[in-house]
N, C-alpha and C positions, 0 to 999 in steps of 0.2 A: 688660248688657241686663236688662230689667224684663220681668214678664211682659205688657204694656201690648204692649211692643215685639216680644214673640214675639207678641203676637196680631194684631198688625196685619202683621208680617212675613208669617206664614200667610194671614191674608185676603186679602192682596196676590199671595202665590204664587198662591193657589189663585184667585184672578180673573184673573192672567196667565194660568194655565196652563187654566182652560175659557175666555180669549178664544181663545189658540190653538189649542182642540181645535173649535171652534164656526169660526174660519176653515178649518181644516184639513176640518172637516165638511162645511165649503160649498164648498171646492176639490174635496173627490173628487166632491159631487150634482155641481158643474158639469161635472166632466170626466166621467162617468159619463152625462150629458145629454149632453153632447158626441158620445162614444163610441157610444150610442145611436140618434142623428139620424144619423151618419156611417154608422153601419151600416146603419142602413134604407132608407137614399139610395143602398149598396154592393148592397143586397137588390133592390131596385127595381133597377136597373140592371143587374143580371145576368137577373133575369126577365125584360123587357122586349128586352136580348140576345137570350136561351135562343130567345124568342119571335121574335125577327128571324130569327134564325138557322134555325132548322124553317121559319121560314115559306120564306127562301130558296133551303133545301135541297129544299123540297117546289115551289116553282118550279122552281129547277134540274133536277129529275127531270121534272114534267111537261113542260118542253122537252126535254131528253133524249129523251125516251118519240115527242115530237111529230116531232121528227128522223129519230130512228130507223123512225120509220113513214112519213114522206115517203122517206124512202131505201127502205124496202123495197117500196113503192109504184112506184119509178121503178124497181127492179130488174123487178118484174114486169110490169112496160110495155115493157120493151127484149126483142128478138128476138136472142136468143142461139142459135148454131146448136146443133141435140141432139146430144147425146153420147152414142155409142152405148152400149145397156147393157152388151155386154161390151167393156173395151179391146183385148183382142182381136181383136175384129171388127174394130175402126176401121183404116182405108186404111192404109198405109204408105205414108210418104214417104220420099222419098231425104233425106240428112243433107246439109245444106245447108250450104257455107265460106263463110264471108264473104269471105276473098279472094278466093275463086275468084268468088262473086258482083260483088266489085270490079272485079277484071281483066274480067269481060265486059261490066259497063255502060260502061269507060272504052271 
């Protein structure tokens, strides 16, 4: 080999080897652009979530809330008899058998 032949052999390498660093350079910007969009897309999509999500949980509770207040609305509309303040006080009743209540109604 002449040195004719090493300098074109080196010109040669060294233009294989920056085409392959210049494709290699353009494969990671794509994938790195890739990675990017997918992530923003991933980003957006959990916000948008996050935000469903509160929003629902804060529905769910104000119905909760609106339940909960119609029920204690209808408890204090029903006539429950008083209880006396001391149980004590309250009547005594005889202890009641169910057979024995059986056998009388048959």
């Amino acid at each position: 080999m002449n040195v004719i032949d090493l300098f074109y052999l080196k010109a040669t390498l060294k233009a294989v080897v920056q085409n392959h660093l210049e494709h290699q350079r353009n494969s990671v910007l794509q994938f790195m652009t890739y990675f990017k969009t997918k992530l923003v897309v991933q980003l957006e999509f959990t916000r948008v979530t996050k935000a469903v999500v509160l929003l629902k949980a804060a529905w769910k509770a104000s119905l909760w809330q609106v339940d909960e207040a119609s029920k204690r609305a209808i408890l204090l509309k029903k006539d429950f008899p008083r209880m006396p303040a001391n149980t004590f006080d309250a009547p005594r009743r005889p202890p009641v058998c169910w057979a024995c209540c059986r056998t009388a109604s048959s």
